[in-house]
C-alpha positions, -999 to 999 in steps of 0.1 A, spaced: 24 -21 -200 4 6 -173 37 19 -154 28 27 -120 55 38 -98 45 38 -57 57 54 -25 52 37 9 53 59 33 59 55 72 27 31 88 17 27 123 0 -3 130 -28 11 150 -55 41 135 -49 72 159 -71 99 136 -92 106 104 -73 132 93 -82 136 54 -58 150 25 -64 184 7 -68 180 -30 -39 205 -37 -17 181 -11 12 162 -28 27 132 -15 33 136 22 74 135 31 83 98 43 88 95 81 102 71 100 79 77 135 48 58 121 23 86 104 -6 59 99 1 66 61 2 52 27 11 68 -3 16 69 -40 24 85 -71 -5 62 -99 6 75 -131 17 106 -126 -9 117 -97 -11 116 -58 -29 80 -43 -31 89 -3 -48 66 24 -47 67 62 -53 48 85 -93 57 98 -119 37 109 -155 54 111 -143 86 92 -176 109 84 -181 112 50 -153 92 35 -127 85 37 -94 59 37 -84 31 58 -53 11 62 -52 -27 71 -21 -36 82 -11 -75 94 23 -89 101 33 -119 111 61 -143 109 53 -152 76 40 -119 57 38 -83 61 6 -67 39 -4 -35 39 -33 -25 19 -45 12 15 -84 25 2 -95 54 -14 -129 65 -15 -140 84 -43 -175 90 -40 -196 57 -48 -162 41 -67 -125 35 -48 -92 24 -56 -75 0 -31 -37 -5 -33 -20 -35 -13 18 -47 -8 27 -78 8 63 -90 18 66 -132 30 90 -130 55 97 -97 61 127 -98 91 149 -70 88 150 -38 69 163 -43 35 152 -50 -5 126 -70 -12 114 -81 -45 79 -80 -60 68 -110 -82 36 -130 -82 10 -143 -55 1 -178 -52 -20 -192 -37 -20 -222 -9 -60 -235 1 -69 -200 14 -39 -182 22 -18 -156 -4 10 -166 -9 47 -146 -21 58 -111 -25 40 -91 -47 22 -57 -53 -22 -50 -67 -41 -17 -72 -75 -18 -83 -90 12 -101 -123 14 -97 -127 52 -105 -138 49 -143 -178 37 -138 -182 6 -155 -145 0 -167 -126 -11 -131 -91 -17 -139 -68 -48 -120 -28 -43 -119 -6 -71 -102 29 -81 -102 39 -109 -120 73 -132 -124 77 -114 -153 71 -74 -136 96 -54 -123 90 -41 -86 104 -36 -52 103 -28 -15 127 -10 3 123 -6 42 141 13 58 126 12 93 114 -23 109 105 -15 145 87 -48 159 82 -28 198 64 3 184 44 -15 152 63 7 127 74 0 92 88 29 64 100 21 38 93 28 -1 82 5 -31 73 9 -70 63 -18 -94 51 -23 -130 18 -41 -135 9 -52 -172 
């Protein structure tokens, strides 16, 4: 079993730069005033996305919906022609609180449940697939839930077979 243990950092619903990470950056400190980020530790190294739409040469985005029946957040990494895309999705996200990670299901179109992927595309010709399962540990924690101003922080790790 891959262990892959994530940080989710502050996120404002709406892009506001293209600010790109340094490669010597760690993971940025968690905020609670909506930084447009999303961030993780994969195994021992920094994942970073932010929230940037048209960014010149590369780049991240964040897409972010919430509604009364899910929050998702999904992050992308750009690494040259290959990327790695990490999302997180919550049914019913209310108030601030725990929230555990299990599997998605599936109703007609719509994904369904709380759970947790990351896609490694960085190996050429060997793309790896991590999801939660009901049998995988994992785990949101938000700590800010701010409906008026489109900010959610919070943290979350899981473990993907």
């Amino acid at each position: 079993m891959r262990r892959t243990s994530l940080l989710l950092l502050s996120l404002l619903f709406w892009a506001t730069d293209c600010e790109l990470f340094s490669d010597a950056e760690k993971l940025p400190k968690a905020t609670q005033h909506g930084a447009d980020t999303m961030a993780a530790e994969v195994n021992g190294e920094p994942w970073r996305s932010r929230a940037c739409w048209g960014c010149i040469e590369g780049g991240g985005g964040l897409e972010v919906n919430h509604n009364q029946d899910y929050f998702s957040v999904r992050g992308e990494q750009p690494i040259g022609a290959e990327e790695s895309l990490l999302e997180v999705q919550v049914q019913r996200l209310t108030a601030t609180g725990r929230y555990p990670l299990k599997e998605r299901t599936f109703k007609g179109s719509n994904t369904l449940g709380s759970f947790a992927t990351f896609y490694d595309g960085t190996e050429r010709g060997n793309p790896r697939y991590y999801l939660t399962t009901s049998t995988s540990q994992g785990e949101v924690h938000v700590t800010k839930l701010d409906t008026v101003s489109r900010i959610v922080s919070g943290t979350f790790w899981f473990e993907a077979p």
